[in-house]
C-alpha positions as CSV (number, residue, x, y, z in Angstrom):
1,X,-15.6,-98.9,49.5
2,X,-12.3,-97.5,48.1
3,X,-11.6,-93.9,49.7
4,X,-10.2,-90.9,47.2
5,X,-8.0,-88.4,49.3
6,X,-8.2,-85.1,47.6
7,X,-5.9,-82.2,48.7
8,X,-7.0,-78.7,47.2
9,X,-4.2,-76.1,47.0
10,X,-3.5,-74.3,50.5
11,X,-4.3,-70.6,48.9
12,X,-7.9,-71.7,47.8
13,X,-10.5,-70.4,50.5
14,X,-13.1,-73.2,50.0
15,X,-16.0,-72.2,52.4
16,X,-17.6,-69.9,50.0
17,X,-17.5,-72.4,47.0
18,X,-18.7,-75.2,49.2
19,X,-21.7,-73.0,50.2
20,X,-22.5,-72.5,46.7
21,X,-22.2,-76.2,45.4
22,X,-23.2,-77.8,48.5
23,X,-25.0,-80.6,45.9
24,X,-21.8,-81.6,45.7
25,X,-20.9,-82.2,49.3
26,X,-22.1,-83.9,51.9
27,X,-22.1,-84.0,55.7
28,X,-20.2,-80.2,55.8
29,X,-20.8,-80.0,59.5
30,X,-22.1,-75.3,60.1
31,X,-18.7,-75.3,62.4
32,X,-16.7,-76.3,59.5
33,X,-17.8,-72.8,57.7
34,X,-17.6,-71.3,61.2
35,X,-13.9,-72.3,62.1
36,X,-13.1,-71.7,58.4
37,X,-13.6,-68.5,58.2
38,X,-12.2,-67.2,61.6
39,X,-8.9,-69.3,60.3
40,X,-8.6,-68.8,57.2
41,X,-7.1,-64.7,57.3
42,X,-4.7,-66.0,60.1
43,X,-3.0,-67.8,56.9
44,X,-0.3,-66.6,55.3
45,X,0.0,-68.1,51.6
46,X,1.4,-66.3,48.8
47,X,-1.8,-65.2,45.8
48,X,-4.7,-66.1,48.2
49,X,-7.5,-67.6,45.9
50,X,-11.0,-66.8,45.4
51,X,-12.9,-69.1,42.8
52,X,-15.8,-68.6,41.4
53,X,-18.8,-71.0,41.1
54,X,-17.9,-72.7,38.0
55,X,-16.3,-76.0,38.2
56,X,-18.7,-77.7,35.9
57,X,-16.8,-80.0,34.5
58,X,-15.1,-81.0,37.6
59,X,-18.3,-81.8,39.6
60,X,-20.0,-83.5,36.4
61,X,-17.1,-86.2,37.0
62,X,-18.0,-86.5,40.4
63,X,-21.8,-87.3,39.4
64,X,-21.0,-89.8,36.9
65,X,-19.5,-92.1,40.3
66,X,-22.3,-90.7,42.0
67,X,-20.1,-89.4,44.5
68,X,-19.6,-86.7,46.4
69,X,-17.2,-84.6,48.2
70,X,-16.4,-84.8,52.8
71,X,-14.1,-83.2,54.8
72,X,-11.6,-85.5,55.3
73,X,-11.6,-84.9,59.3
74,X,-15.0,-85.4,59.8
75,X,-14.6,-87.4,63.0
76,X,-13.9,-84.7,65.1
77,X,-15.0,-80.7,65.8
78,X,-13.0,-78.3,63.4
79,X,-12.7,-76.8,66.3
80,X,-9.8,-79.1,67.0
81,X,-8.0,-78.1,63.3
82,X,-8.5,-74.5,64.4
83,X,-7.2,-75.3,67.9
84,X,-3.6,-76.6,66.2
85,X,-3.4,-73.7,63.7
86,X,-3.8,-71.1,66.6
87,X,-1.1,-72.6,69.0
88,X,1.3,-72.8,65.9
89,X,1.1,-68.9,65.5
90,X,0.8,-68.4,69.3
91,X,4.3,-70.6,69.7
92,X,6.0,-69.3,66.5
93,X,4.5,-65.4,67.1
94,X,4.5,-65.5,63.2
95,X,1.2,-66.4,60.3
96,X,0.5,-69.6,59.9
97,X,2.6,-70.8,56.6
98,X,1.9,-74.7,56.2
99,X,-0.8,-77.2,55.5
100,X,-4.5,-76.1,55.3
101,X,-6.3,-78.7,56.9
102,X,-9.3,-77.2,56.1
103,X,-8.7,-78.0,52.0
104,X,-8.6,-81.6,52.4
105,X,-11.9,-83.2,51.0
106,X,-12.1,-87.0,50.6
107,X,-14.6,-89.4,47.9
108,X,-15.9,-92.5,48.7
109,X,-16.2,-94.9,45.9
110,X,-17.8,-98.2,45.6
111,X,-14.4,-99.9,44.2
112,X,-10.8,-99.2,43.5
113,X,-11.3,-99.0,39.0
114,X,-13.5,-96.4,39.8
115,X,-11.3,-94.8,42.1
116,X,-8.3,-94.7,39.9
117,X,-10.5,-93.3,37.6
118,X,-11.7,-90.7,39.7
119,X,-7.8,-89.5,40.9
120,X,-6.5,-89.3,37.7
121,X,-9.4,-86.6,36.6
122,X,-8.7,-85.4,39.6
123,X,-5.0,-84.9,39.1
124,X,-5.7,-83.2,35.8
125,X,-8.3,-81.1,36.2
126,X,-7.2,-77.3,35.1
127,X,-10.0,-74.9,35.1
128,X,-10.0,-71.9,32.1
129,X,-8.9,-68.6,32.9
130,X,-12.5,-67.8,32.6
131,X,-13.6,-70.2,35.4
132,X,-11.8,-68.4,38.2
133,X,-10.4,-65.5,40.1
134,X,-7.7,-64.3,42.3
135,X,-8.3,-61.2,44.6
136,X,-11.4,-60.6,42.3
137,X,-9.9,-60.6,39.3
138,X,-9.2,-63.4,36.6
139,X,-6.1,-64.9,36.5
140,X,-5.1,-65.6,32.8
141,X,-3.0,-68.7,33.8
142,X,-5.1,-71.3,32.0
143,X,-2.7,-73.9,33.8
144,X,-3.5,-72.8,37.5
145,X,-4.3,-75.8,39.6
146,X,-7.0,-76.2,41.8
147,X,-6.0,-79.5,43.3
148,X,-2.2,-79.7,44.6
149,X,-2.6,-83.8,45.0
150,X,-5.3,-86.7,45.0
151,X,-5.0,-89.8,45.6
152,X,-6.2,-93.5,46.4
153,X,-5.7,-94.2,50.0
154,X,-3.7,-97.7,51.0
155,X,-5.2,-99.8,54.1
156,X,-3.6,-99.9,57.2
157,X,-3.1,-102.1,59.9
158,X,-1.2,-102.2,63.4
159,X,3.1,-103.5,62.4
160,X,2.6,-106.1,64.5
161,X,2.1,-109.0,62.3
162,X,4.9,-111.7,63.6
163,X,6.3,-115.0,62.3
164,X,7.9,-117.4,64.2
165,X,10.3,-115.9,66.7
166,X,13.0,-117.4,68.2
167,X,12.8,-118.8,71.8
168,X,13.8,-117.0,74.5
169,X,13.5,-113.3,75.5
170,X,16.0,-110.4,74.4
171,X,17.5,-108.4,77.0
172,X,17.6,-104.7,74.8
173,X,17.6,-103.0,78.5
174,X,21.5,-103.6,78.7
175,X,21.6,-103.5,74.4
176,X,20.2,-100.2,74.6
177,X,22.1,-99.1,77.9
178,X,18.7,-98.0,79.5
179,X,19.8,-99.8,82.8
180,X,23.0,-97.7,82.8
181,X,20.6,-94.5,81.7
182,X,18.5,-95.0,84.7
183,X,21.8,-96.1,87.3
184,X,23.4,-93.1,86.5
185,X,20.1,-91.0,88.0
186,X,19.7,-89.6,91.3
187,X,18.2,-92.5,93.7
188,X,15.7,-89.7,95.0
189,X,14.3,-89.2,91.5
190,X,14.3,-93.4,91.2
191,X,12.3,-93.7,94.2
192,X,10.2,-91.3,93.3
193,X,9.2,-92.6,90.2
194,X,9.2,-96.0,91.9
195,X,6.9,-95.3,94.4
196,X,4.4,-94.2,91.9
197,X,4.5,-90.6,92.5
198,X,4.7,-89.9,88.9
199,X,4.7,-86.4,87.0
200,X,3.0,-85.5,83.8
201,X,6.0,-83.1,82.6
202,X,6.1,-85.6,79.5
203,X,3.1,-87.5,78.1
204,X,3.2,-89.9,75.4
205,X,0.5,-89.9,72.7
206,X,-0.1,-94.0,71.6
207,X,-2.0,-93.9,68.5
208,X,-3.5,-97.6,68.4
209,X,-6.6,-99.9,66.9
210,X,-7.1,-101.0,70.4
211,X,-5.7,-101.6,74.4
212,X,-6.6,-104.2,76.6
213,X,-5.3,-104.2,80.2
214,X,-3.0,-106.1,82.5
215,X,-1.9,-106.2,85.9
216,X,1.1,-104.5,85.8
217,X,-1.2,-101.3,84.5
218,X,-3.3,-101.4,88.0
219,X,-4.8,-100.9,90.3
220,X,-1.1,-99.6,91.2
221,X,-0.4,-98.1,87.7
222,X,-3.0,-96.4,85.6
223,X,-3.1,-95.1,82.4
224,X,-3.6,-91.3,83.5
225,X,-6.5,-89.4,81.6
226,X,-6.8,-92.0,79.2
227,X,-8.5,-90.4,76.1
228,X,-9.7,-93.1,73.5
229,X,-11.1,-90.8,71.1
230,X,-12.2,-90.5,68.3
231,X,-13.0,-94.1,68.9
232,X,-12.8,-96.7,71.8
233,X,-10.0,-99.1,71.2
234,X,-12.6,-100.4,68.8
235,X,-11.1,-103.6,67.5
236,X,-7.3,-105.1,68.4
237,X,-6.7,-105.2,72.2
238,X,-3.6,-107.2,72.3
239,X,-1.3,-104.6,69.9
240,X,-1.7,-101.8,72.0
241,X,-1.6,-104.1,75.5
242,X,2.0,-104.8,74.3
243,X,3.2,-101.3,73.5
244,X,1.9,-99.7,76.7
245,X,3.8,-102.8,78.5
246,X,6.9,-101.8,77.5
247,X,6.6,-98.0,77.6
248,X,4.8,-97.6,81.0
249,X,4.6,-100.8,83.2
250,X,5.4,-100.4,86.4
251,X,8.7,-101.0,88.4
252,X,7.9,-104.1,91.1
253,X,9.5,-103.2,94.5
254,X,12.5,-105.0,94.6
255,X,13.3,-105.3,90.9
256,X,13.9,-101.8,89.8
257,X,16.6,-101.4,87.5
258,X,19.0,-100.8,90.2
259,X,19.0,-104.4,91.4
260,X,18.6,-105.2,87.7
261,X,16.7,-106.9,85.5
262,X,14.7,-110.1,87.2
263,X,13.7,-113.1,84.9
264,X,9.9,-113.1,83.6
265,X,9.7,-109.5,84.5
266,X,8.6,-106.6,82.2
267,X,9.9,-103.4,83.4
268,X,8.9,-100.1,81.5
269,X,11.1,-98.1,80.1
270,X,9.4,-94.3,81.1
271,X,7.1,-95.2,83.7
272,X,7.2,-91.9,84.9
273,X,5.7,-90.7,81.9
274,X,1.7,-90.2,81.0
275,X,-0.1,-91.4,78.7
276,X,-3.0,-90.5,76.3
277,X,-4.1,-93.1,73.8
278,X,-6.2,-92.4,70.2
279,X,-7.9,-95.0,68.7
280,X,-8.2,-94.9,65.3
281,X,-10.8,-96.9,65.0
282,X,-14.4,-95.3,65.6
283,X,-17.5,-96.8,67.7
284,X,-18.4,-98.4,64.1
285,X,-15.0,-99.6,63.5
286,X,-14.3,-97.5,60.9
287,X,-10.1,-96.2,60.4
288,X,-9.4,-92.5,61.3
289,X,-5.9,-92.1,61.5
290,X,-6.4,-88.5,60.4
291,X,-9.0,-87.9,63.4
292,X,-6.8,-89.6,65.7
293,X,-3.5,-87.9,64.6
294,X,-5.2,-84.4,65.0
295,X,-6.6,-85.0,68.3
296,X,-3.0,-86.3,69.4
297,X,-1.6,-82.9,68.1
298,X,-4.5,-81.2,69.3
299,X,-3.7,-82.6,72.8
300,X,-0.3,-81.9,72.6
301,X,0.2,-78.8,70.8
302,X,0.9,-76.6,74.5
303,X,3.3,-79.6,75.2
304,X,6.7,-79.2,73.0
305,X,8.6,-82.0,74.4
306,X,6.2,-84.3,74.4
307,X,5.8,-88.1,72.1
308,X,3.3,-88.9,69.4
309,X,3.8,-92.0,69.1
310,X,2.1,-93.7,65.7
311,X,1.7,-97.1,66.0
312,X,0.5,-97.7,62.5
313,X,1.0,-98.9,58.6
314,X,0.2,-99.0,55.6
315,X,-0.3,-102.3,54.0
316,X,-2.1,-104.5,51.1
317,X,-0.5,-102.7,48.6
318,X,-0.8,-104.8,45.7
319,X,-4.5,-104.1,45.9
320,X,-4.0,-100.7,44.3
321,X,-2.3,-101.9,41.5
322,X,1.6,-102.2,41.8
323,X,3.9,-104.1,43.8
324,X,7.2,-103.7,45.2
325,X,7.9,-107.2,46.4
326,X,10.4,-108.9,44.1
327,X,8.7,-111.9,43.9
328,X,4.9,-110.4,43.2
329,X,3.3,-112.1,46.0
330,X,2.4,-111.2,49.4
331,X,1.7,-107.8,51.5
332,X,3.6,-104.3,51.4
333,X,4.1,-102.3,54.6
334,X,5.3,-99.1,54.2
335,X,5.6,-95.8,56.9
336,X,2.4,-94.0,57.4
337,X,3.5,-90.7,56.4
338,X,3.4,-92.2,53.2
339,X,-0.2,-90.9,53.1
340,X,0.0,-87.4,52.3
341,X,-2.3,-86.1,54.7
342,X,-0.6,-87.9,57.6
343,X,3.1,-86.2,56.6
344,X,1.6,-83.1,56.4
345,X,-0.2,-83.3,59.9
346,X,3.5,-84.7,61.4
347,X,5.3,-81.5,59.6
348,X,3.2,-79.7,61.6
349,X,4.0,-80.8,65.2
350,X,7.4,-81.7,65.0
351,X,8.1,-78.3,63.1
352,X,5.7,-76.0,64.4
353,X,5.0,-77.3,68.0
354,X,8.1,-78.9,68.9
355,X,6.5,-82.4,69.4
356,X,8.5,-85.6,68.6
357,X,7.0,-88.0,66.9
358,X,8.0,-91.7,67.0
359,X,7.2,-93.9,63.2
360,X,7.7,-97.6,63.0
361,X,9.2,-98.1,59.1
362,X,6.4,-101.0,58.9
363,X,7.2,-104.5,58.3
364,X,8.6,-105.1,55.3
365,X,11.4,-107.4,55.3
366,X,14.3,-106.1,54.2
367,X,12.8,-103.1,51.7
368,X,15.2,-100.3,50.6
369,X,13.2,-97.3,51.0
370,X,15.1,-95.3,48.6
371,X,12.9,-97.1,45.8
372,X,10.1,-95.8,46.9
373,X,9.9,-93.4,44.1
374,X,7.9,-92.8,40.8
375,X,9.0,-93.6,37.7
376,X,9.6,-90.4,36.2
377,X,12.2,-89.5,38.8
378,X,14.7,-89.1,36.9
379,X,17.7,-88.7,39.5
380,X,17.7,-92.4,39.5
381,X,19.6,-94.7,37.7
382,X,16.9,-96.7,35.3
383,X,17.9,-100.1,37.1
384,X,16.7,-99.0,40.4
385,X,13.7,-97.5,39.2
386,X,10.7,-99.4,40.4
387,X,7.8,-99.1,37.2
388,X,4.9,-97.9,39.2
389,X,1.0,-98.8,36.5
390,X,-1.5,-95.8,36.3
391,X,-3.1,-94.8,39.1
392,X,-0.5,-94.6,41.7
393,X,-1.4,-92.3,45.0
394,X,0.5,-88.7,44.4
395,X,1.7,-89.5,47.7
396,X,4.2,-92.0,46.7
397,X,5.7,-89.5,44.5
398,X,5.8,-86.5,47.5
399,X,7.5,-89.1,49.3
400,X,10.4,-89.3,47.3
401,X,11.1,-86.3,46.9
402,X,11.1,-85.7,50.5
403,X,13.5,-88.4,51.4
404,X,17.1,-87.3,52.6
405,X,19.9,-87.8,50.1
406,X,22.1,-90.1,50.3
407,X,25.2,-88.1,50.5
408,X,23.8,-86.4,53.4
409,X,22.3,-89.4,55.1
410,X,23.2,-89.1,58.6
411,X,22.7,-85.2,58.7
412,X,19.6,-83.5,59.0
413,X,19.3,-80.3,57.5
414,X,15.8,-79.0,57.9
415,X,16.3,-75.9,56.1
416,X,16.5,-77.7,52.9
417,X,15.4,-81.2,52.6
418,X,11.9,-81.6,53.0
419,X,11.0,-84.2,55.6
420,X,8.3,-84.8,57.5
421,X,10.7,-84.3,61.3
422,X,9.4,-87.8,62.4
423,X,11.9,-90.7,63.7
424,X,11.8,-93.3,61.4
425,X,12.5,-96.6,63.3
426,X,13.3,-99.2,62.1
427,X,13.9,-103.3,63.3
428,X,17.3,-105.3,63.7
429,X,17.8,-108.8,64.6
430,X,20.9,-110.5,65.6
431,X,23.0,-113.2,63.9
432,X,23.3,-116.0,65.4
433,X,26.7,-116.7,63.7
434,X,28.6,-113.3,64.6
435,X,26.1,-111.7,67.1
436,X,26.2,-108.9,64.7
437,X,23.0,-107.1,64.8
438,X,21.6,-106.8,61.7
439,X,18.6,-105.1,59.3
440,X,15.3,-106.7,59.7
441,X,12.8,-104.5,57.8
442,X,13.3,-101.0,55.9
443,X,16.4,-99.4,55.3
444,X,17.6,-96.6,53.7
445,X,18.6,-92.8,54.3
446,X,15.1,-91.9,55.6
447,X,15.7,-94.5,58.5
448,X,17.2,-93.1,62.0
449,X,17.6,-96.1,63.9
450,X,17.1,-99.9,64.1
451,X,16.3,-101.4,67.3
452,X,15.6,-105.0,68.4
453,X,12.5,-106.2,67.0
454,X,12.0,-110.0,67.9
455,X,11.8,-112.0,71.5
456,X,10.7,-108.0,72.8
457,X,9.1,-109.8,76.3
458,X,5.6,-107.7,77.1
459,X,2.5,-107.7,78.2
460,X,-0.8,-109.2,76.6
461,X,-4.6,-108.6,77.2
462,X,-4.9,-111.9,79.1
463,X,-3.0,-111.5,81.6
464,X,0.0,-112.9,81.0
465,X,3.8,-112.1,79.4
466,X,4.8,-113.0,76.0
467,X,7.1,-111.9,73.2
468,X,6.2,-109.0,70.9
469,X,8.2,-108.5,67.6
470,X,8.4,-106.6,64.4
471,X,9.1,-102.6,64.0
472,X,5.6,-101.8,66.6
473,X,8.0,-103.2,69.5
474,X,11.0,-101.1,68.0
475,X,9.0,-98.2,68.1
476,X,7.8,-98.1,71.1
477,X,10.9,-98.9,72.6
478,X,12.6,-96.0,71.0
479,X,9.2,-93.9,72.1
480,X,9.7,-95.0,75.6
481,X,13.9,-94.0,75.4
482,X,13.2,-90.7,74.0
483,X,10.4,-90.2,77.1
484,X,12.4,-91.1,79.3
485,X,15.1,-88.6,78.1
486,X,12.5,-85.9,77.9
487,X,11.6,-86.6,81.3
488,X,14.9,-86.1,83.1
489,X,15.4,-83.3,81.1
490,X,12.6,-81.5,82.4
491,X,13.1,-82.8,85.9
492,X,16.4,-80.6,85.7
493,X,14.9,-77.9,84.8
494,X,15.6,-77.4,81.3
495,X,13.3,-76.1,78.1
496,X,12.2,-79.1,76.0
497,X,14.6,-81.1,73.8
498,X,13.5,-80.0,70.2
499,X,12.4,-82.9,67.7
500,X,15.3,-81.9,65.6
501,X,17.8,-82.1,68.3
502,X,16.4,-85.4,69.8
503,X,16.9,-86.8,66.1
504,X,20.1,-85.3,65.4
505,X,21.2,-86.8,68.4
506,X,20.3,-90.9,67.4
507,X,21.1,-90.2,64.2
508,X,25.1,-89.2,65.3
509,X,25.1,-91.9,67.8
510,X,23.4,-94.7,65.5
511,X,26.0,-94.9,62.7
512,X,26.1,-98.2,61.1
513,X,29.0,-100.1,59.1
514,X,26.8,-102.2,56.8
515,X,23.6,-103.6,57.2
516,X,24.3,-106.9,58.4
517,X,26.5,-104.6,61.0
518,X,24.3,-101.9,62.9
519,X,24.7,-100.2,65.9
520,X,22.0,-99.7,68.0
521,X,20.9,-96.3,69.4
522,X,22.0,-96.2,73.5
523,X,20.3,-94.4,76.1
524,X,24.1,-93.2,77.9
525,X,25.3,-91.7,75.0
526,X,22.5,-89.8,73.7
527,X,22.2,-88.5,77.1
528,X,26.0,-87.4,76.5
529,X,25.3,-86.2,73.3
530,X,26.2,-82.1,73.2
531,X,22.3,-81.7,71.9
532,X,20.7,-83.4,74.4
533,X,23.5,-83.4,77.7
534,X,21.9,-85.0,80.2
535,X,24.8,-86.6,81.2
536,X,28.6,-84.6,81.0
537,X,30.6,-86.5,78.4
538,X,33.5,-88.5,80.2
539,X,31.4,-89.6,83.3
């Protein structure tokens, strides 16, 4: 089955026409209508819609697949949509002004012809003045748009698919100056932490297929209100064994980083931290990033401070009908946010709720992002422009135009560049000829950092410690940094580091000559950095 994404235009209020073609849908839950309506008026979009029952010809479409329209969070409650849009106006004291999550329907189709078929319908469809209304009267713009996107959604998978690695284990603790970071702390708050009297003040969110366990988790470390939901870590248990390994295992006595870094040993790098993992798989095994996403939000929208961590990709791209790899052959990884509705639900918490949120770039060897564009953008120069067939998700095309430009790569201006607010991370590698560290996967002005990605020494599911790779051990490294950073922060006392501030801040300290020339992002001098100052700059 092929799933169709479809996005209908934030001003539409949908319950009522759902209620009156409910032929046409299916498995519309009596708290969707219920949260619906009690949310909808808390909006605040400009010409608020109203659309009479007359969509004929779009619905005769639908019944020629024999298909039929879902909400596209269907995992979980609307109660937990309504629960993100309430704490956005509660935080920001102000309407609601960004994505109606509430509008987003999805079609499943029996294959992926059909579904291209169905999108490009989809992404055409323009009703007659005659066939709707706004604020009760008709509109006479024979051009207005019911739909604002739709789209064929990509597979996924967990970046964690590794070649050969070389022997060996890399030591990114003194790389990344995180042995410095934590030297430079109070030996109180150390032992504190050491001793397993850990605080909550900053929770980390691990959206994952699947977790296993290992001793370095328990008995004497948990994993602190673990909340697998929607799902059960249905599926992979050795990907997300590895992240939580290096984000939260706990300090042996005697080997804290104060007496440094013993052989064989996996320290984590916020073990002070909480965690809440998401699986998003369900009981049957099914993907729900969306579910899992908005539960993470969800969880975390009272939290500003906290990490939502996004341990996903998308992949298999040639399967939908274009290909960036130069050759023709072989899989595609691109960022999750790629998918419409998952940039739209990470706008929302890193812009709205002050939640950071941590993105590997996927595992694409060496892919310039900046060609991840349509065709008809014509800002690019033809010889860059990547020829994309018929049928290409809308979401490709949102994506490019919300990439930073180049001129203003290392500055974020989030008053005019629209951008999702997540950390892109990428993976580096070093040279064995000039120790240089150098680009591994994608690259590009929408990156933020590169961080070591091979011989990443961690914990697996049976028991025992191996190397992890690719841009799911960069991420989680750079997850368990910023943590770690958040959690000192709020040990002294201080309000939340913004997402905006926290990027700002790797983005002015990660400033690389070339790509075969990087610098790596380091704990002491983002603590030092004026927009985080953890640390006073000269000690």
């Amino acid at each position: 089955m092929e799933t169709v994404i479809i996005k209908f235009q934030d001003n539409i209020n949908l319950s009522e026409f759902i209620l009156k073609n409910r032929d046409d849908f299916e498995n519309i839950p009596a708290k969707y209508f219920a949260y619906y309506n009690n949310t909808f008026p808390k909006y605040e979009y400009p010409d608020v819609t109203s659309i009479i029952p007359n969509w004929g010809k779009l619905f005769s479409e639908f019944r020629k697949f024999n298909a039929k329209c879902r909400f596209l969070f269907d995992g979980i409650s609307p109660e937990i949509i309504a629960g993100i849009v309430d704490a956005v106006i509660a935080r920001n004291k102000r309407p609601y002004r960004l994505t109606n999550f509430f509008n987003y329907m999805k079609i499943l189709v029996p294959d992926k012809q059909v579904a291209f078929d169905l999108v490009k319908i989809l992404n055409s469809f323009t009703p007659s003045s005659s066939d709707q209304l706004i604020n009760g009267k008709k509109t006479g713009f024979k051009k207005f748009k019911p739909i604002y996107c739709a789209y064929v959604r990509a597979e996924d998978s967990n970046p964690a698919l590794c070649p050969p690695i070389p022997a060996g284990t890399q030591n990114f603790w003194n790389e990344l100056s995180i042995k410095s970071f934590w030297e430079s702390q109070p030996a109180a708050l150390l032992d504190q932490w050491t001793n397993r009297n850990r605080k909550e003040d900053v929770i980390i969110h691990d959206i994952e297929n699947g977790w296993g366990s290992h001793p370095n988790f328990s008995p004497d470390f948990d994993i602190p209100g673990a909340l697998a939901m929607p799902g059960a870590g249905v599926g992979d248990t050795v990907h997300g064994t590895c992240v939580l390994g290096l984000l939260v295992s706990r300090w042996p006595a005697g080997s804290t980083p104060m007496s440094g870094i013993l052989p064989n040993q996996v320290h984590g790098i916020a073990p002070m931290v909480g965690v809440r993992l998401y699986s998003a798989r369900n009981v049957a095994g099914e993907l729900r990033n969306d579910d899992a996403l908005a539960m993470a939000i969800f969880e975390a929208r009272n939290r500003p401070g906290d990490v939502i961590l996004i341990e996903k990709q998308l992949n298999n791209r040639p399967a939908y009908d274009f290909d960036f790899t130069p050759s023709g052959t072989g899989n595609d990884f691109f960022p999750l946010e790629t998918d419409q509705a998952i940039f739209d639900l990470i706008q929302v918490a890193t812009r709205e709720l002050g939640i950071i949120v941590v993105e590997p770039t996927g595992n694409f060897l060496n892919f310039d992002l900046e060609n991840y564009h349509n065709h008809v953008d014509a800002s690019r120069p033809p010889s860059a422009v990547v020829n994309l067939v018929p049928g290409t998700p809308a979401s490709l095309v949102e994506f490019v135009k919300r990439r930073l430009p180049r001129a203003s790569a290392r500055v974020l201006r989030f008053d005019a560049v629209m951008d999702s607010g997540a950390i892109m991370v990428s993976g580096a590698e070093q040279d064995s000829a000039t120790s240089h560290w150098k680009n591994r996967y994608g690259f590009g002005s929408r990156v933020d950092c590169w961080v070591p990605s091979v011989s990443i020494l961690t914990t697996f599911p049976d028991r025992t410690l191996k190397n992890f790779c690719e841009t799911s051990a960069a991420s989680a490294i750079m997850a368990g940094m910023i943590a770690g950073l958040q959690a000192v922060n709020k040990n002294q006392g201080r309000p939340p580091i913004q997402p905006e501030d926290m990027r700002q801040a790797i983005r002015d300290t990660v400033q690389p000559v070339n790509l075969n020339r990087l610098s790596l992002p380091d704990m002491m001098k983002l603590a030092r950095h004026p927009r985080i100052n953890l640390i006073p700059a000269g000690t």
